[in-house]
C-alpha positions in Angstrom: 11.6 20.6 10.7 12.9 18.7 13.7 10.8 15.8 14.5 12.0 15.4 17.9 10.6 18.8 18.8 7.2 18.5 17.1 6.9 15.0 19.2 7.9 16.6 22.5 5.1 19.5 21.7 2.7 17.1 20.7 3.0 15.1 24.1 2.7 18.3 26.0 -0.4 19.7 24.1 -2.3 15.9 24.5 -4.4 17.4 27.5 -5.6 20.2 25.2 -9.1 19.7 24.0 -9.8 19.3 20.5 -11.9 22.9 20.4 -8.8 24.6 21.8 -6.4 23.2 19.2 -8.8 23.5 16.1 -9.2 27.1 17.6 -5.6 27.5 17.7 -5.0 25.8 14.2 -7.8 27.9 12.4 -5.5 31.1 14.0 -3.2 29.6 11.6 0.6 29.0 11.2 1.7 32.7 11.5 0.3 32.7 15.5 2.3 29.5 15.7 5.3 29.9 18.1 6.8 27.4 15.4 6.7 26.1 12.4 7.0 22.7 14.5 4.0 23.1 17.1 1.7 23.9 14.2 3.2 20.9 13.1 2.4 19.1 16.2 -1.5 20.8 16.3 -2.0 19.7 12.6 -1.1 16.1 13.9 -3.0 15.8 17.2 -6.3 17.2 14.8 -5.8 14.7 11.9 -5.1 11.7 14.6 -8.3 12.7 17.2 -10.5 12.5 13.6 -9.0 9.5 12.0 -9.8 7.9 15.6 -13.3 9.4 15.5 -14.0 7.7 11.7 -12.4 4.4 12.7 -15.2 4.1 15.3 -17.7 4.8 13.5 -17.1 2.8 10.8 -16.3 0.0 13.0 -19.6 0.0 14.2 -21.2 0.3 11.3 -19.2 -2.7 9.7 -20.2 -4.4 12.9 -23.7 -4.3 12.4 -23.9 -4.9 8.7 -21.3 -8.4 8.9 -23.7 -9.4 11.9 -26.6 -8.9 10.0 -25.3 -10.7 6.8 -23.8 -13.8 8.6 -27.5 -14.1 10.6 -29.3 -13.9 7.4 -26.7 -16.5 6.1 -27.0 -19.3 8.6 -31.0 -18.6 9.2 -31.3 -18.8 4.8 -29.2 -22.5 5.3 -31.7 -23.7 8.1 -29.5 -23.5 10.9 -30.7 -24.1 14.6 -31.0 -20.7 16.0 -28.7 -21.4 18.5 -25.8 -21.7 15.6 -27.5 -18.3 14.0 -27.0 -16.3 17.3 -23.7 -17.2 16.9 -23.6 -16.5 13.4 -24.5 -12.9 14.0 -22.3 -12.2 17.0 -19.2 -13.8 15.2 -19.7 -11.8 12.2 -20.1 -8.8 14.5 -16.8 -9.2 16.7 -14.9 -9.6 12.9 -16.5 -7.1 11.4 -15.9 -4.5 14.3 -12.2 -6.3 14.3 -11.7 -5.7 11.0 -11.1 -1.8 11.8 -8.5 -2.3 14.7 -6.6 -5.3 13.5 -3.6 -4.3 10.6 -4.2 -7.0 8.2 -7.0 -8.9 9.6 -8.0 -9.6 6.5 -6.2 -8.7 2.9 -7.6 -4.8 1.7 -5.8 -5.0 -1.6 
């Protein structure tokens, strides 16, 4: 399969919505053109959900790190200045966590 050709098809179809090419993907491989632009539909699908999940869970991991680091510095009698902090620190990492490779060691 030439690589080359599924990223120039890929580029081309980037303006497509996600209905069209999961309509044109569920048609299948044999209405492909190519092997290479169901190739390049197949990628653009898996990439627009992995970006959809990362949010998500970004948020989520947000929320829950915030939460934990509030409780943490309200349970050790910090000023509540130092526990808004807490929370929003915990927050940015958490939410960070999701975007930046090796942020913190996932092995």
């Amino acid at each position: 399969m030439d690589q080359a050709l599924v990223a120039s098809i890929r580029k081309n179809l980037e303006a497509t919505t996600t209905e069209e090419l999961r309509r044109a993907y569920e048609r299948g491989e044999n209405a492909a053109k190519s092997p290479e632009e169901a190739e390049a539909v197949r990628q653009l699908l898996d990439e627009r959900r992995t970006n959809g999940n990362r949010t998500t869970l970004a948020l989520a991991s947000a929320i829950l790190i915030g939460m934990a680091a509030t409780a943490g510095a309200w349970w050790q009698g910090a000023p509540e200045g130092f526990v808004l902090f807490a929370g929003v620190g915990g927050a940015i990492m958490g939410f960070a966590s999701f975007y930046i490779p090796g942020l913190f060691d996932q092995t």
